[in-house]
C-alpha positions in Angstrom: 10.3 44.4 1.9 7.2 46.7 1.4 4.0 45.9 -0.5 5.2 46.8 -4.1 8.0 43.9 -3.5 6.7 41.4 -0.6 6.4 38.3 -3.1 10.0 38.9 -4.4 11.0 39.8 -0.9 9.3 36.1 -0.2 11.0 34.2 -3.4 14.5 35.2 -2.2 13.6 34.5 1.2 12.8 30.6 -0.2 15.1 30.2 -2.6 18.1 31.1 -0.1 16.3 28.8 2.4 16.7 26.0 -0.9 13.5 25.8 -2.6 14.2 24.8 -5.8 13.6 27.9 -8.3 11.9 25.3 -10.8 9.0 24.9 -7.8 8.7 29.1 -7.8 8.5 29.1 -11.3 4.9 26.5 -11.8 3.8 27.7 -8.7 3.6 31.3 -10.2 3.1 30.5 -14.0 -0.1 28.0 -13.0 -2.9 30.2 -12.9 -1.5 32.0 -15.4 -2.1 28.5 -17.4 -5.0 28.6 -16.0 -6.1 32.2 -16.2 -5.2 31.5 -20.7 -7.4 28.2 -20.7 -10.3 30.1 -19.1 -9.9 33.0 -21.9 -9.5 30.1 -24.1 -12.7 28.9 -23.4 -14.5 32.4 -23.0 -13.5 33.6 -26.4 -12.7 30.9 -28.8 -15.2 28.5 -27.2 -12.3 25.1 -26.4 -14.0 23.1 -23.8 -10.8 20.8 -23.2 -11.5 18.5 -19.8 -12.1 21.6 -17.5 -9.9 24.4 -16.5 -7.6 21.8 -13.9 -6.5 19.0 -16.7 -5.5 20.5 -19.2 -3.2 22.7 -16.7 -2.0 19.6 -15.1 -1.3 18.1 -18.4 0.3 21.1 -19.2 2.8 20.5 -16.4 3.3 16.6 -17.0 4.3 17.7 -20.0 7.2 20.2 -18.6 8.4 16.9 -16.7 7.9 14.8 -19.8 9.1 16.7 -22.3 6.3 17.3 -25.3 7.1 14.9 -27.5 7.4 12.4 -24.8 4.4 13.8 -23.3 1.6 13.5 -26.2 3.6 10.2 -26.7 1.9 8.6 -23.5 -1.0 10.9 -23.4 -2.1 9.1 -26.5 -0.9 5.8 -25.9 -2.5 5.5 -22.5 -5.6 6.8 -24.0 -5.5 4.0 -26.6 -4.8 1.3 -23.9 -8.2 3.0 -21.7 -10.4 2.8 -24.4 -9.2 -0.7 -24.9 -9.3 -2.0 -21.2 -12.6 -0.2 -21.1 -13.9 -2.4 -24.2 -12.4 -5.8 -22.0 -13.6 -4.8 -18.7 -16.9 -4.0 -19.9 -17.8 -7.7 -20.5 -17.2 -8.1 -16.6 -20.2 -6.0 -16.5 -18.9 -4.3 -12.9 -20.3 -1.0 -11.2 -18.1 2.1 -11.9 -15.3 2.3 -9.2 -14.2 -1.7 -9.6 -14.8 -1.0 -13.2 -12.2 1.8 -13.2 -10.0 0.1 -10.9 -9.5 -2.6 -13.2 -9.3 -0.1 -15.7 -6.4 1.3 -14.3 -4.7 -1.9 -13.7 -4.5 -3.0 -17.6 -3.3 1.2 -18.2 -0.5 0.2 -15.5 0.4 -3.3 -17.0 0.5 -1.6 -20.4 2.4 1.6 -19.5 4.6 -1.0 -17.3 4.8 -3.5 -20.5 6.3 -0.6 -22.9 8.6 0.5 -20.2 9.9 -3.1 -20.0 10.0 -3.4 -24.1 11.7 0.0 -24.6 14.3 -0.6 -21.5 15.3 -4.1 -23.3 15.8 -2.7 -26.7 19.4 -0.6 -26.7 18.6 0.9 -30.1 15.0 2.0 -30.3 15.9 4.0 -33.7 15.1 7.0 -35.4 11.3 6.8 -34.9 11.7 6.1 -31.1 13.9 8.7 -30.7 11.4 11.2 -32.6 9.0 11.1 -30.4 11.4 10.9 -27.4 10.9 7.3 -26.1 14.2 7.0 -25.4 13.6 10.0 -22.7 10.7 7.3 -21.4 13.4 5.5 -19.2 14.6 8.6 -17.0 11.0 10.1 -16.4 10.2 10.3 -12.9 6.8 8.3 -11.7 4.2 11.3 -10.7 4.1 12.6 -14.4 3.3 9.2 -15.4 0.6 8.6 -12.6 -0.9 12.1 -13.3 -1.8 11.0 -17.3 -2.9 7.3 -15.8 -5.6 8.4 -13.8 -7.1 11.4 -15.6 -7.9 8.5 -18.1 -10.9 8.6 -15.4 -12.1 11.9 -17.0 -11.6 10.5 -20.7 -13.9 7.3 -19.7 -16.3 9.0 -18.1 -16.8 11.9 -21.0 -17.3 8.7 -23.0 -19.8 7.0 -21.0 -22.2 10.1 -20.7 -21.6 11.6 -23.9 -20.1 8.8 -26.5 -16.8 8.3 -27.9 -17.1 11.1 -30.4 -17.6 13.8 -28.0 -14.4 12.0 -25.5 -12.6 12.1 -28.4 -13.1 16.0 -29.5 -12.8 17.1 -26.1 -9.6 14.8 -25.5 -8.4 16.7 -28.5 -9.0 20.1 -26.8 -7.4 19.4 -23.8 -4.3 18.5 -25.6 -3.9 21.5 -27.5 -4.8 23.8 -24.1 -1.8 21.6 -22.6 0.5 22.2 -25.5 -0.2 26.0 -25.2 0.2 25.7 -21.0 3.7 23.7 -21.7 4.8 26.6 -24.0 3.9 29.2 -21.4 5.5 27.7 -18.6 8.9 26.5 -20.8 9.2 29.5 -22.2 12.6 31.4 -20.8 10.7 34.5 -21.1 7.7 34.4 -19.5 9.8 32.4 -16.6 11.9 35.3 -16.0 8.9 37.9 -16.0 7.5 36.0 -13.2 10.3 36.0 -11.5 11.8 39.3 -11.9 8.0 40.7 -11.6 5.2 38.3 -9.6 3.4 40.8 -8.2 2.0 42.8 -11.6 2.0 38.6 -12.7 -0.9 38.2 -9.4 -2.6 41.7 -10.5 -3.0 40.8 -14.2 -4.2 37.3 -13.8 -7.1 39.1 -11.2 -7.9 41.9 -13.8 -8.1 39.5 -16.7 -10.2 36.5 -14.6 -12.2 39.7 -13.4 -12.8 40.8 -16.9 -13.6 37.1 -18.3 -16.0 36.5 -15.2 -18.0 39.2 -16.8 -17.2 38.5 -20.5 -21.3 37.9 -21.9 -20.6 37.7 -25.8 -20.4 35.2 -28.2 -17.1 32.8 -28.4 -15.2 33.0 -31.7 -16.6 29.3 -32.6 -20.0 30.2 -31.5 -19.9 32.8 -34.6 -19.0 29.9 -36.8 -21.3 27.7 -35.6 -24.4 30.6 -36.0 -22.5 32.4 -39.0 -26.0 31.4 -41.3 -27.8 32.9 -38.5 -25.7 36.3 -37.9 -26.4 36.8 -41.6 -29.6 37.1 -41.7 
């Protein structure tokens, strides 16, 4: 070990101990996730839910598969806005509100997993967007899409549906870019063969974004009338 090597040095060390490479791998390619949603944001101008959901999405998504993934990401979004609509009449303060919430998400996502498990030929539309893959998914990527329906409800409450909506739409394509980082066989090697230059560019370029006072790319669209003149 010396200090152009110490985080190799501390892979092997883990991996011969049995930490599962997979682990190595997402802990390493994260903030690199989240280092490309930040320059997302700084230059083109996509908002998504934060920097943390669409990088957690991101990794639901490795679990899930993508298919699979946007599957339930859209189909528990369409049973929130729903239970949202019916739990409104109860007229109950926030955290009960999204409690209940949750509990018609669960019953829902719960209800389909049921439907799909009692069907042994879900056919060719199922299969397309990987339900039949529903079946063998662990729990936590699940959970993790249930509750950031929080974050959806609560866009819409302060800002309206529309704006939910667009940002919801955001976040989706940040996570589709973080599952194609961290799914890619190359990018998974280069962290592995080389983490530390992976931990110095990720400082440089947050360094250089953290400083970064120009216009996004959409903010030129959005003022292109303007710039003009």
């Amino acid at each position: 070990m010396n200090p152009t090597n110490f985080l190799q040095f501390a892979i092997a060390q883990g991996v011969a101990a049995g930490v599962p490479t997979e682990t190595v791998v997402i802990l390493l390619l994260f903030p690199v996730v989240a280092t490309v949603i930040a320059t997302a944001r700084h230059f083109i101008g996509l908002r998504g839910f934060g920097i943390f959901t669409p990088a957690v999405v991101s990794v639901a998504f490795l679990a899930t598969g993508l298919r699979l993934g946007l599957t339930l990401f859209l189909g528990i979004l369409l049973i929130a806005i729903l239970a949202r609509i019916l739990v409104k009449r109860l007229r109950l303060q926030y955290m009960p509100h999204m409690a209940m919430v949750i509990l018609v998400i669960s019953l829902g996502v719960l209800l389909g997993i049921g439907v799909i498990g009692g069907i042994r030929d879900i056919g060719g539309i199922g299969q397309a967007l990987g339900l039949d893959k529903l079946l063998t998914v662990g729990i936590f990527p699940i959970l993790l899409l249930v509750l950031l329906t929080e974050t959806f409800i609560s866009t819409q409450i302060s800002h309206g549906l529309k704006k939910a909506m667009t940002t919801t739409i955001e976040t989706l394509v940040l996570a589709t870019i973080g599952y194609s980082i961290l799914s890619l066989q190359v990018t998974r090697e280069w962290v592995l063969a080389k983490p530390e230059l992976t931990v110095l560019l990720t400082v440089l370029v947050n360094i250089f974004l953290g400083r970064f006072t120009g216009l996004r790319l959409l903010e030129y669209w959005r003022f292109r009338e303007l710039l003009r003149k």
